[in-house]
C-alpha atoms as one frame of an Amber mdcrd trajectory, in Angstrom:
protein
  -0.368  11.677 -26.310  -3.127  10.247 -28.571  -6.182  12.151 -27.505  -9.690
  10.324 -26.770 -11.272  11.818 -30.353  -8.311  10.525 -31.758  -9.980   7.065
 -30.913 -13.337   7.575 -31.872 -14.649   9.556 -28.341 -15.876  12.676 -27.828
 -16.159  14.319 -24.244 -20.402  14.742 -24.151 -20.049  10.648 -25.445 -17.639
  10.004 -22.321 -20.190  11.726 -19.666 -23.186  10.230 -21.379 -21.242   6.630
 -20.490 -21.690   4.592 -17.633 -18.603   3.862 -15.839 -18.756   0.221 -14.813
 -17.838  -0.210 -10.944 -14.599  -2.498 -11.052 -12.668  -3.916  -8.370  -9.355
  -1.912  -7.831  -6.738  -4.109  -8.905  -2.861  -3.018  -7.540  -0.724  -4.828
  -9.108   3.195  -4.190  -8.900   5.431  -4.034 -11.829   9.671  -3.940 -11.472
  11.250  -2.498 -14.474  14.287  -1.348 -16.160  17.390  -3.237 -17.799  17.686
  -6.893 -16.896  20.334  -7.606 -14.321  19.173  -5.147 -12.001  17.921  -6.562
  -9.404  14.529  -7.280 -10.388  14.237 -10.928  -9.964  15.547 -10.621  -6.159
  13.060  -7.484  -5.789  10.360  -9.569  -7.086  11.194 -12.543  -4.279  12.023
 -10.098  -1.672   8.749  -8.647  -1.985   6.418 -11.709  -2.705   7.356 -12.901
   0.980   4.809  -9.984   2.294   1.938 -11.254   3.018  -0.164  -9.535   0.639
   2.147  -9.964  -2.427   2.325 -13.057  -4.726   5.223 -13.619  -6.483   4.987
 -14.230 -10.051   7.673 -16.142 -12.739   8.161 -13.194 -15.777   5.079 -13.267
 -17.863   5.839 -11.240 -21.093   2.077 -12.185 -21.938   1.085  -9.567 -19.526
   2.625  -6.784 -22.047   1.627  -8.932 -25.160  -1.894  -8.963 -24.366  -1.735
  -5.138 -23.406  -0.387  -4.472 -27.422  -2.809  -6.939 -28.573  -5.903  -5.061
 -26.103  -5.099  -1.530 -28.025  -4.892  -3.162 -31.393  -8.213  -5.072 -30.786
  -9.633  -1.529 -29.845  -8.811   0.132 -33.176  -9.913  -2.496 -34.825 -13.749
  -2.858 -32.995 -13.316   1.383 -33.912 -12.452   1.464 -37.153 -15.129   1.804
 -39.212 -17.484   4.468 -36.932 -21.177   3.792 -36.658 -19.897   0.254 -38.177
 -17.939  -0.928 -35.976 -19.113  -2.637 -32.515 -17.007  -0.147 -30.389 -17.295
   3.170 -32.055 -21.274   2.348 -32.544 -21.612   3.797 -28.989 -18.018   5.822
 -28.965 -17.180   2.913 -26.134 -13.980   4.500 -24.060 -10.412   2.851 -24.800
  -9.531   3.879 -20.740 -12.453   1.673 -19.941 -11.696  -1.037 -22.324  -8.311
  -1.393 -21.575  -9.162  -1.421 -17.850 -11.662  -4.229 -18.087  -8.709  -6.066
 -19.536  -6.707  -5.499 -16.640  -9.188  -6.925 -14.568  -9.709  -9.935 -16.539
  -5.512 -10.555 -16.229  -5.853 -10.420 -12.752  -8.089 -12.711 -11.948  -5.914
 -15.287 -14.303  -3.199 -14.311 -12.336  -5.110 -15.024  -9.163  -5.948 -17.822
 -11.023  -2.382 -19.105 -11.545  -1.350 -18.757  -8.291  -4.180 -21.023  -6.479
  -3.011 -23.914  -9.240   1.132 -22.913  -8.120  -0.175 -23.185  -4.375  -1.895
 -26.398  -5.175   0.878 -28.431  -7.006   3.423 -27.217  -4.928   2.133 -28.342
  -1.301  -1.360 -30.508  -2.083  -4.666 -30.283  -0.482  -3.090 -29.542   3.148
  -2.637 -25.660   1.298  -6.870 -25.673   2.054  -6.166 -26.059   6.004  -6.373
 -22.668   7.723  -3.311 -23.640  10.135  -1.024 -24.683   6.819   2.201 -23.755
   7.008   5.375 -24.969   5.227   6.813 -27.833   6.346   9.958 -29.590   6.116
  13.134 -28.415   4.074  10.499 -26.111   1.899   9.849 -24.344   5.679  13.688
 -23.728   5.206  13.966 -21.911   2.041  14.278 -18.151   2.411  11.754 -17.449
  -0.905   8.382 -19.207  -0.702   5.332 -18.120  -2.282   3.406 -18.213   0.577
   4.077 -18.410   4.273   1.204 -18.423   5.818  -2.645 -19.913   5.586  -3.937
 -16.337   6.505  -1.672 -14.432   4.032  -3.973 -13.040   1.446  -1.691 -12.677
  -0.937  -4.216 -10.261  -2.880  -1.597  -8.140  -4.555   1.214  -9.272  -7.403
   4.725  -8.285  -8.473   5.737  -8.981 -12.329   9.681  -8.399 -12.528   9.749
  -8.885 -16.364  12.125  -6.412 -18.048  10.213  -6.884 -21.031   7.792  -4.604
 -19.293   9.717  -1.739 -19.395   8.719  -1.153 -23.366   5.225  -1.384 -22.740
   4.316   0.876 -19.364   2.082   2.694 -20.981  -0.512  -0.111 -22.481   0.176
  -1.078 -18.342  -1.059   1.846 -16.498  -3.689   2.333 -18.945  -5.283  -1.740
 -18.017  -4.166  -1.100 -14.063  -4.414   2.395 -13.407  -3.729   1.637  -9.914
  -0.318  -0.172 -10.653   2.992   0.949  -9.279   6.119   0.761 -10.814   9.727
   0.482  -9.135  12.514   1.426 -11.423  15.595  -0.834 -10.426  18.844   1.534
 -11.725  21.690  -0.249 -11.957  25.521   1.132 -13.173  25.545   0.571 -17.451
  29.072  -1.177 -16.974  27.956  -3.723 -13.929  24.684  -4.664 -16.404  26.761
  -5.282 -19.558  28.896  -7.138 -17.846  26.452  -8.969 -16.421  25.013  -9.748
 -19.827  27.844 -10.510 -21.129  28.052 -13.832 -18.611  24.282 -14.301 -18.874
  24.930 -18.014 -20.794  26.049 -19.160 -17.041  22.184 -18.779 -16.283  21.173
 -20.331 -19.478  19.921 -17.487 -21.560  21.807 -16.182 -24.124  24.761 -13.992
 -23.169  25.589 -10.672 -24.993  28.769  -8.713 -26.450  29.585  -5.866 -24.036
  28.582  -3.006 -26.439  25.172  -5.084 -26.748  24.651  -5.017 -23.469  25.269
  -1.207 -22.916  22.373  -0.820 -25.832  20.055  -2.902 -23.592  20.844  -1.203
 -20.798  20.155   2.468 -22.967  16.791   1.230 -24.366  15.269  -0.180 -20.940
  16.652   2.422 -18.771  15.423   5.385 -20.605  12.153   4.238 -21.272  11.730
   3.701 -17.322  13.130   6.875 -16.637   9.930   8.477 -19.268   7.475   6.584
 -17.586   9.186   7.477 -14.032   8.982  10.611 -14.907   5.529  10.858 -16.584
   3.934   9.139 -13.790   5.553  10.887 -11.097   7.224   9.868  -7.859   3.421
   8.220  -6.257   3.054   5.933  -9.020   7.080   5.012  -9.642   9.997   4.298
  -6.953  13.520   4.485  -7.805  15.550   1.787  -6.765  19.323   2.400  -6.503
  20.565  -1.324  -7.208  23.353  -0.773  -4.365  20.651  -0.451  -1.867  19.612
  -4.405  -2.290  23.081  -4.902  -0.842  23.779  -2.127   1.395  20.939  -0.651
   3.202  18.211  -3.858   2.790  16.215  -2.956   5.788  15.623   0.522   5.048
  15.198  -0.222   1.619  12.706  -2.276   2.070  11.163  -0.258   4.547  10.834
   2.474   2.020   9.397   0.327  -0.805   6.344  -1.035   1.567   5.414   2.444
   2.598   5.560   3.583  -1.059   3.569   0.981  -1.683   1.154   1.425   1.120
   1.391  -1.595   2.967   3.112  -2.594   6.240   6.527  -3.477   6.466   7.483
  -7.500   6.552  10.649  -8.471   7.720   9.959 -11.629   5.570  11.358  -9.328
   2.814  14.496  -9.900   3.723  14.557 -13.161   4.318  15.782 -13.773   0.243
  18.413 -11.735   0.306  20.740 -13.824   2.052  21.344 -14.971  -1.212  22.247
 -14.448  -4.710  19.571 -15.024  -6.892  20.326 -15.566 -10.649  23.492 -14.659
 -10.578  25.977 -14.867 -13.266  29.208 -14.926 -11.146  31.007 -11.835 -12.436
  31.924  -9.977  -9.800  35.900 -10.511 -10.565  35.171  -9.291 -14.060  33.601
  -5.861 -13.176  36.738  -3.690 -12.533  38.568  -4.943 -15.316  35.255  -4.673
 -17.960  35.367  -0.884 -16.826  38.939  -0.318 -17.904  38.012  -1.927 -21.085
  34.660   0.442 -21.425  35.706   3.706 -20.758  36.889   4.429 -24.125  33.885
   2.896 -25.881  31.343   5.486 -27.365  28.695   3.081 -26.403  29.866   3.648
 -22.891  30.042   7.277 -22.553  26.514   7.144 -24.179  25.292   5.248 -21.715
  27.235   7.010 -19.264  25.798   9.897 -20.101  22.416   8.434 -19.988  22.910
   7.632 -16.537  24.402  10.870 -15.394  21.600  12.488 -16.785  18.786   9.716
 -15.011  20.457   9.776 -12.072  20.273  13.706 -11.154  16.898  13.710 -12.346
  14.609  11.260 -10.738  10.657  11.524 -10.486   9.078  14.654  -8.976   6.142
  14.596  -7.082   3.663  15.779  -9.754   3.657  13.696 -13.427   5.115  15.420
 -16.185   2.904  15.014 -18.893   5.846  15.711 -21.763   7.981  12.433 -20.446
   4.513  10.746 -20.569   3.485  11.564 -24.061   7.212  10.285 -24.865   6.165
   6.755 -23.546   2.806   7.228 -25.177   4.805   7.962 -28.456   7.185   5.111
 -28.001   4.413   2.449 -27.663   2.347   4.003 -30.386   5.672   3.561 -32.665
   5.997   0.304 -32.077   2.124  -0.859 -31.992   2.594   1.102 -36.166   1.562
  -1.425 -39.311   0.931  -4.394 -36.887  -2.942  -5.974 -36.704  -3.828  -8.690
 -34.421  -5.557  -9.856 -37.765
């Protein structure tokens, strides 16, 4: 992991610095390969009354790469440079960021709340009315629901965890871990949701690069900051499922979790296809790779304490890609 003097900082700097006091922002992020659950996760758990749904952002990441670039480039230059001029903290500059994306996102939502049911959202008694009463995912059910907490189910966040945690270092993750076959097959039909579908060996590559990045960062933040999601729960065992992810994530169980899961959500119809994809896979080396890589992921989930190796490979991994790019 990139050290603080790597950045310009020095420890007798750091405890020379004022820390400035922040408000704690918890926001939730669902990662992992796409087609695992993470949309439905993300409805089933904006129905609590302290969680917001959100549509997938992407900018979310993209302004976390852009943040650390920004940072070596106000650091560059030493005594020259605005940053370095007073060794200014990248923990603390990424973490003001975070606080400035929440409060757009908090933003966001009062305009969503506002053009989807009008002034009457301002009434302390508001509740949904009509046929949007009747749908099973709103984004808020209640006047008093204060909705101060959010959920981002963007996949694209699985490549960027780190630049995360280090703008919301109260976040929590949940790792949605489905089968590699069921995803790539999945993909494979992903035109019938209007996005653009992907060969079968594709597909098990997507499923390699998301899932073992999520299973670094599981790892390296350990089992308080990430939950693993077994995608057959969703289906099988909802109630205690859901049970389990509101006391992970410290709040009190809703029953309006479940209300979403009476239905499919995004699906891309494929059930009939899943058997007979399997029989096509298992003598694909892409398969048994990613076989493998779920063998391995699935007999070694997070342990209690974070393992700082798996976290300098996430570090690494976003450091590689952030390489030869400039904001400017």
């Amino acid at each position: 992991m990139m050290s603080r003097a790597h950045c310009g900082q020095d420890s007798s700097a750091k405890a020379r610095m004022p820390m400035p006091v922040m408000k704690v922002v918890r926001p939730i992020f669902i990662v992992g390969a796409p087609r695992s659950g993470t949309s439905i996760t993300t409805w089933a758990l904006g129905q609590h009354p302290n969680i917001q749904p959100m549509p997938e952002t992407a900018w979310i990441s993209s302004l976390g790469v852009g943040a650390y670039l920004s940072y070596l480039k106000g650091s560059e230059r030493g005594q020259l440079s605005h940053l370095s001029n007073v060794e200014f903290p990248l923990a603390s500059f990424m973490t003001r960021i975070g606080s400035a994306v929440d409060a757009i996102v908090h933003d966001v939502f009062a305009e969503r709340r506002l053009r989807l049911h009008g002034p009457s959202i301002a009434d302390p008694n508001w509740a949904p009315a009509g046929k949007v009463a009747e749908s099973p995912m709103q984004i808020q059910r209640r006047a008093s629901d204060p909705k101060r907490r959010w959920v981002d189910g963007t996949p694209l966040n699985t490549f960027f965890i780190w630049a995360l945690a280090e703008m919301f270092p109260d976040a929590q993750f949940i790792h949605n871990l489905r089968r590699p076959d069921e995803v790539a097959t999945s993909l494979e039909s992903f035109d019938t949701v209007g996005a653009e579908p992907q060969a079968l060996d594709q597909g098990l590559e997507t499923w390699i690069a998301h899932t073992e990045n999520a299973w670094y960062a599981e790892r390296g933040l350990g089992s308080g900051r990430v939950f693993r999601l077994a995608f057959g729960r969703i289906a099988q065992q909802p109630e205690a499922l859901f049970m389990d992810l509101c006391s992970f994530l410290g709040e009190p169980y809703s029953p309006d979790c479940l209300l979403p899961l009476c239905r499919k959500l995004n699906s891309s119809r494929v059930d009939d296809k899943r058997e007979q994809n399997l029989e096509l896979l298992r003598e694909s080396p892409t398969f048994l790779r990613a076989q493998a890589v779920h063998d391995l992921v699935d007999r070694q989930p997070a342990g209690e304490q974070p393992d700082a190796e798996a976290w300098q490979v996430v570090h690494e991994r976003f450091l590689d890609y952030c390489r030869d790019r400039s904001i400017i």
